[in-house]
C-alpha positions as CSV (number, residue, x, y, z in Angstrom):
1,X,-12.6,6.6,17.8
2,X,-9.7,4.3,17.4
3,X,-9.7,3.5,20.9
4,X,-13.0,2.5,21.0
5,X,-12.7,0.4,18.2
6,X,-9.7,-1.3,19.5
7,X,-11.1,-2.4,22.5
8,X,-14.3,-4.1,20.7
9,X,-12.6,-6.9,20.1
10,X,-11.0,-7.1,23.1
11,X,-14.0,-7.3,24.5
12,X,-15.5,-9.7,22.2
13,X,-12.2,-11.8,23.0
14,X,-13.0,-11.9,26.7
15,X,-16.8,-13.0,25.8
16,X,-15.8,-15.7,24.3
17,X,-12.6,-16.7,26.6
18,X,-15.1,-16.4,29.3
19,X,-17.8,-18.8,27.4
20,X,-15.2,-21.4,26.7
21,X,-14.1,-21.7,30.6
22,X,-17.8,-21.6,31.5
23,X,-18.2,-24.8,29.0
24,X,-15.1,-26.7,30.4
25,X,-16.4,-26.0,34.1
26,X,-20.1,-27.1,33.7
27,X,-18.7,-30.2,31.1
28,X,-15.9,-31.2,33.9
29,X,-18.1,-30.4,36.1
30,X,-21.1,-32.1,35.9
31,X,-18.9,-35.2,34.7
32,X,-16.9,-35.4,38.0
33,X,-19.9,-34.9,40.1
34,X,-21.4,-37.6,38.4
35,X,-18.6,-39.8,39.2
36,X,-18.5,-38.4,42.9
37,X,-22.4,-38.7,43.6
38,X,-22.6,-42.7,41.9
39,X,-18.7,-43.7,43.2
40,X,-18.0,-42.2,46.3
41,X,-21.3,-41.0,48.4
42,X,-23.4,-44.1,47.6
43,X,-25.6,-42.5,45.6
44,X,-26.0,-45.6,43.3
45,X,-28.9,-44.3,41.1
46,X,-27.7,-43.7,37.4
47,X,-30.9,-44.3,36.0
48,X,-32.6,-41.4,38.9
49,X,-29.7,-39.1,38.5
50,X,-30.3,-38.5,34.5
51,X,-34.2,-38.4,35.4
52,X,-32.7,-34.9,37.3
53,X,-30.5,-33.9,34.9
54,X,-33.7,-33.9,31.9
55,X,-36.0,-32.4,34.8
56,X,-33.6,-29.4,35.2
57,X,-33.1,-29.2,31.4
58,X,-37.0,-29.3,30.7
59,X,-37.6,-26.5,33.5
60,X,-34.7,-24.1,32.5
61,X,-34.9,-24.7,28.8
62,X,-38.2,-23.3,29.4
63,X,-37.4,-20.2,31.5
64,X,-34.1,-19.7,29.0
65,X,-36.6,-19.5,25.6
66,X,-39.7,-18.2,26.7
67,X,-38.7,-15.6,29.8
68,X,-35.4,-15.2,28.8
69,X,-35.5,-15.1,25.3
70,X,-32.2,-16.6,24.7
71,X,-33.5,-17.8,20.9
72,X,-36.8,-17.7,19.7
73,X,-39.4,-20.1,20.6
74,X,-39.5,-23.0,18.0
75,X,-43.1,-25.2,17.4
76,X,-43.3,-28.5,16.8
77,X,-45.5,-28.6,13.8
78,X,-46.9,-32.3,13.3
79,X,-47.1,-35.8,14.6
80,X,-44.4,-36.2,12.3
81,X,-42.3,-33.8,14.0
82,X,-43.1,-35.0,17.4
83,X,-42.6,-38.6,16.7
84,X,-39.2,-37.9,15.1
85,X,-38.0,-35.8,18.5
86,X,-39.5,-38.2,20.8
87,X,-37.0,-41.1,18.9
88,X,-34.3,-38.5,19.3
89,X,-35.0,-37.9,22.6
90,X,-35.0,-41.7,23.4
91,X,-31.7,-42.3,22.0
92,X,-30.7,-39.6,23.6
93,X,-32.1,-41.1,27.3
94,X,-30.2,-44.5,26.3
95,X,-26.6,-42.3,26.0
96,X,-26.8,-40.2,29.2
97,X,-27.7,-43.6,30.6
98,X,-25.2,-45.9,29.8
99,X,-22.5,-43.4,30.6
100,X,-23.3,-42.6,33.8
101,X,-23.8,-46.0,34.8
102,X,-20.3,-46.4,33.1
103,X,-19.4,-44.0,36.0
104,X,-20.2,-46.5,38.3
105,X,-17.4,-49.1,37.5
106,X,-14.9,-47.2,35.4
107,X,-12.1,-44.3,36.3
108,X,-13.4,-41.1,34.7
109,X,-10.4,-41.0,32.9
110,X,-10.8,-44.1,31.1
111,X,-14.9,-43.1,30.8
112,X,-12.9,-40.4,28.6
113,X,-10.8,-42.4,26.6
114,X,-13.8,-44.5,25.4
115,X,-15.8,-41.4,24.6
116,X,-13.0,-39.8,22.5
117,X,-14.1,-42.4,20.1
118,X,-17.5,-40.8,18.9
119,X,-15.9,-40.2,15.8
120,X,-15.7,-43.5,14.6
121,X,-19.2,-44.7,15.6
122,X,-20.3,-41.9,13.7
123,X,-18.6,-42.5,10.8
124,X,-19.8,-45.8,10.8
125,X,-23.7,-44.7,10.9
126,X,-23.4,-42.2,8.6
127,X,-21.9,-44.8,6.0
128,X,-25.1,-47.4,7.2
129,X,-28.0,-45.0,7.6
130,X,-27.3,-42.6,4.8
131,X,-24.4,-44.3,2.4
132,X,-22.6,-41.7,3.1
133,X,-18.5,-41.7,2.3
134,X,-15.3,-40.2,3.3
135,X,-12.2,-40.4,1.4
136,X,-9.9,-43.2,2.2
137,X,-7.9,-41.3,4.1
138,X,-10.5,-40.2,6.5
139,X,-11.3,-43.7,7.5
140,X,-7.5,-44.7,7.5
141,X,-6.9,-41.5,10.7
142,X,-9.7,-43.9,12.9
143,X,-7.5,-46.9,13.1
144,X,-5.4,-45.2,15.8
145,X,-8.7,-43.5,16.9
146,X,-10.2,-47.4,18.1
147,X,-6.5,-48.9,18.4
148,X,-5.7,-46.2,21.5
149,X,-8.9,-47.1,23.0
150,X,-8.0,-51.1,22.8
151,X,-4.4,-50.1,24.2
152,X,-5.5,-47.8,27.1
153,X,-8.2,-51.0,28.1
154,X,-5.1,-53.2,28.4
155,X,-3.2,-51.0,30.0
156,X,-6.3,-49.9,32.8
157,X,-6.3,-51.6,36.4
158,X,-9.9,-50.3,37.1
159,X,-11.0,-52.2,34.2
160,X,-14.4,-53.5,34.5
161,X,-16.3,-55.3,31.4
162,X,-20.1,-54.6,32.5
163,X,-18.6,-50.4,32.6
164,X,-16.6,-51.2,29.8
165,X,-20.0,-52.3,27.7
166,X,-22.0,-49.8,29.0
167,X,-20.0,-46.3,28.2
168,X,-19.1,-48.3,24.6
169,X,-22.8,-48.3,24.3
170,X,-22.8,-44.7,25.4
171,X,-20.3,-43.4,23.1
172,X,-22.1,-44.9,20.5
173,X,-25.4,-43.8,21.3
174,X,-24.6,-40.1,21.5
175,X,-23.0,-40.8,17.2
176,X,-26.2,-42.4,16.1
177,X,-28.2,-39.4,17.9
178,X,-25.8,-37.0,15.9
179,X,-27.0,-39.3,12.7
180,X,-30.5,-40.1,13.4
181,X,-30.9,-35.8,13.6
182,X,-29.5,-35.3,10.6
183,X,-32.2,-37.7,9.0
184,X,-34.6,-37.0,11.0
185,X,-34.6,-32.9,11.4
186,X,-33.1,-32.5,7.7
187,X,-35.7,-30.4,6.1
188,X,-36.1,-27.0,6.7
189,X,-39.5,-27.0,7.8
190,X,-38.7,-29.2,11.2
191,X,-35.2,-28.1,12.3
192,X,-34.7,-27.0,15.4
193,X,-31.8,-25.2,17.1
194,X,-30.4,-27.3,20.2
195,X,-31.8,-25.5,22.6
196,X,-35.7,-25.7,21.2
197,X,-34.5,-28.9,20.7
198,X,-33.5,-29.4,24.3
199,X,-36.7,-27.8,25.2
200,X,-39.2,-30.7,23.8
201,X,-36.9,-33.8,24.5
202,X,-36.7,-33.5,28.2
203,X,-39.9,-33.9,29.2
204,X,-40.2,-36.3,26.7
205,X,-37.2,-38.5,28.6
206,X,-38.3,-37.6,31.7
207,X,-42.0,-39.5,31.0
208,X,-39.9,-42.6,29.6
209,X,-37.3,-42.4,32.6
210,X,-39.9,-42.6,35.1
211,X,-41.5,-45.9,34.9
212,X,-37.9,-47.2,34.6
213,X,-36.8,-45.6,37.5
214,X,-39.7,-47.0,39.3
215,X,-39.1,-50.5,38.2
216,X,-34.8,-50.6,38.0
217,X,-34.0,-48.5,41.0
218,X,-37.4,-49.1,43.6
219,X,-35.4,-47.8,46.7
220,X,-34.1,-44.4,45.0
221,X,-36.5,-42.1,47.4
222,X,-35.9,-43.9,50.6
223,X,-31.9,-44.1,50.2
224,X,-31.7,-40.7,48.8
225,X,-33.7,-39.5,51.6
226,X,-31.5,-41.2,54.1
227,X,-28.6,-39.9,52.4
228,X,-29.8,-36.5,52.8
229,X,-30.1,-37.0,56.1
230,X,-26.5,-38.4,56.6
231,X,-24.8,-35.4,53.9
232,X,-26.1,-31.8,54.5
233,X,-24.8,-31.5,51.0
234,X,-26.2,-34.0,49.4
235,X,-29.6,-31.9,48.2
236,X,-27.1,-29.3,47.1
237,X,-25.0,-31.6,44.8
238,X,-27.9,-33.0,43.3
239,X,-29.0,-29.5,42.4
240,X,-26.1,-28.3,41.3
241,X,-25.1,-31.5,39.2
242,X,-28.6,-31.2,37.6
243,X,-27.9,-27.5,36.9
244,X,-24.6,-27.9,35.8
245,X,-25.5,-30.9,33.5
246,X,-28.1,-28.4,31.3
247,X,-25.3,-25.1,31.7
248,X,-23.2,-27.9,29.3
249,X,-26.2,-28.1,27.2
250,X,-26.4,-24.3,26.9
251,X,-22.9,-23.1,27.0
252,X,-22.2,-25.8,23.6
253,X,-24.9,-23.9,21.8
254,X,-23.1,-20.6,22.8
255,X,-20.2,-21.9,22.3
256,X,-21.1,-23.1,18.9
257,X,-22.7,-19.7,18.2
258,X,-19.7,-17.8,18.7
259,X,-17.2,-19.5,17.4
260,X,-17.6,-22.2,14.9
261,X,-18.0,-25.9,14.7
262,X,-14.6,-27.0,13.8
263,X,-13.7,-24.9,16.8
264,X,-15.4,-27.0,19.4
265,X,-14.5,-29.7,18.2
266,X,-11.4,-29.0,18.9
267,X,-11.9,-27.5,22.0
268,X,-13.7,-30.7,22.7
269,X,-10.8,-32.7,22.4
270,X,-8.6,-30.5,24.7
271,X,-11.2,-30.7,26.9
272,X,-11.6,-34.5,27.2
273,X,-7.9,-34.5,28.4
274,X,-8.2,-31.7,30.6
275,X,-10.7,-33.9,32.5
276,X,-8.8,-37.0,32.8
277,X,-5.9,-34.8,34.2
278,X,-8.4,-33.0,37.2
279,X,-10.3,-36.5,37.7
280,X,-6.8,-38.6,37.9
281,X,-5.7,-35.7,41.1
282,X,-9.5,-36.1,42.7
283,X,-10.1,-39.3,42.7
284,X,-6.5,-40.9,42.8
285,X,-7.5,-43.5,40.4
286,X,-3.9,-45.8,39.2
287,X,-2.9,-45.2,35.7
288,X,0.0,-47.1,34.0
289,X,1.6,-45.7,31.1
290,X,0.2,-48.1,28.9
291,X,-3.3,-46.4,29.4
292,X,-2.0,-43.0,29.1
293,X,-0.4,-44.4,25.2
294,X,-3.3,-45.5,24.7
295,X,-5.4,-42.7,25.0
296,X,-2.8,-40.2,23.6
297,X,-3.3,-42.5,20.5
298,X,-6.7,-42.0,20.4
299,X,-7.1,-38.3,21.0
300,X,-4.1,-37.6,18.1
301,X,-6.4,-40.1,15.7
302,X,-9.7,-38.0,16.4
303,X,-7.6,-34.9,15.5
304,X,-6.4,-36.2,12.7
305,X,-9.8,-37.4,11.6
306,X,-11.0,-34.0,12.0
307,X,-8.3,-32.3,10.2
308,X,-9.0,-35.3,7.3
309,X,-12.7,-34.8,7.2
310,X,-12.0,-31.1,6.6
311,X,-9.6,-31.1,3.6
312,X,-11.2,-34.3,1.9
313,X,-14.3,-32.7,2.5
């Protein structure tokens, strides 16, 4: 009896051990095959490569809730409804967007210390969109949280403005999405989980990324065909880096699930650093200590944000 009861939660330890690396792989991952596919195989297609990455979410979303069961099938319920996860889904497209076309110009590393600063565009959205306020010292831990980030760009030889704009724009996309569904999705009538959620936005940003794939990147089939034809591999990376980007999806609701919030937040951060360490030994990328300052900065002002927002709460 004992025994068995003993090794429960080692087992339940090892479930969620084993979720957490699953997360970090797919979010690393999908992350450094972004930067691999749209930096070093001349794949130069950022607006295309997220039109994959909601095509493989919209198909195994699908097969996940309705063959798989994962969670139960949620319905969208009224124009209403639709209109407001269509707008979600459209801020959505504009995030996944800017930062990998960030990808393009800027080490993943420094991608990374921009993103770490989510926090703050949040903050700032919330206060605009929904008057909503933090104690003083809450906002006081974000001054190191946008000072790293100004640091680390000083401090960055593979600075490049146009990136630069572009994952800013990003990073502050993905807070206003986190915002905007809180609005939006507030009553309890219309929320959804993330996956459900997941489930109706990808097709939706597939349908709006198509026309602007058609008209921004008019060469994608006949390069990525010839591309395929130079790289055996290159079918199989696109595959797996669309796969990969919806396992991220997935394993954060899981994650989420079995753990807590506050949890992966902080197992966000972590992971954030983990993947400038991996991305600066693939890709060789020069840092300066400078940058490195800077983005230590940053990541000890988002944890200390955290830990502020918690207790002030």
């Amino acid at each position: 009896m004992s025994s068995s009861s003993s090794s429960s939660p080692k087992k339940q330890t090892l479930f969620i051990s084993s979720l957490i690396i699953l997360w970090y792989t797919s979010n690393i991952g999908v992350l450094l095959l972004n930067k691999f596919l749209l930096s070093n195989y001349g794949f130069k297609f950022p607006i295309f490569l997220t039109m994959c990455h909601m095509s493989a979410c919209a198909i195994l979303s699908y097969v996940s809730i309705v063959f798989l069961k994962l969670v139960p099938l949620q319905y969208i319920k009224s124009r209403s409804q639709f209109m407001k996860v269509a707008t979600l889904s459209i801020v959505f497209c504009a995030s996944v967007v800017g930062g990998n076309v960030s990808l393009r110009y800027l080490p993943v590393s420094f991608n990374q210390a921009v993103g770490a600063t989510t926090p703050f565009f949040t903050a700032v959205f919330a206060y605009l969109m929904t008057f909503k306020r933090e104690a003083w010292v809450t906002y006081g831990a974000l001054v190191p949280v946008v000072t790293g980030v100004v640091i680390a760009s000083g401090g960055e030889p593979g600075f490049h403005w146009f990136g630069f704009i572009m994952c800013i724009s990003a990073t502050a996309a993905r807070a206003f999405k986190s915002v905007l569904q809180g609005i939006l999705l507030s009553s309890e009538g219309e929320k959804l989980n993330s996956m459900n959620l997941m489930l109706y936005m990808s097709p939706i940003a597939v349908l709006a990324l198509l026309p602007v794939t058609i008209v921004m990147e008019p060469d994608v089939m006949s390069v990525t065909l010839s591309l395929g034809r130079q790289h055996k591999y290159m079918w199989l990376l696109l595959l797996l880096n669309s796969v990969m980007a919806y396992s991220a999806n997935l394993l954060n609701f899981l994650v989420t699930k079995h753990t807590s919030a506050l949890t992966l937040q902080v197992l966000g951060n972590a992971k954030g650093a983990v993947a400038v360490v991996i991305s600066i030994l693939l890709f060789r990328n020069p840092v300066t200590v400078m940058g490195i300052g800077g983005y230590s900065i940053t990541v000890l002002g988002v944890v200390a944000y955290g830990e502020t927002k918690r207790r002030f709460r």
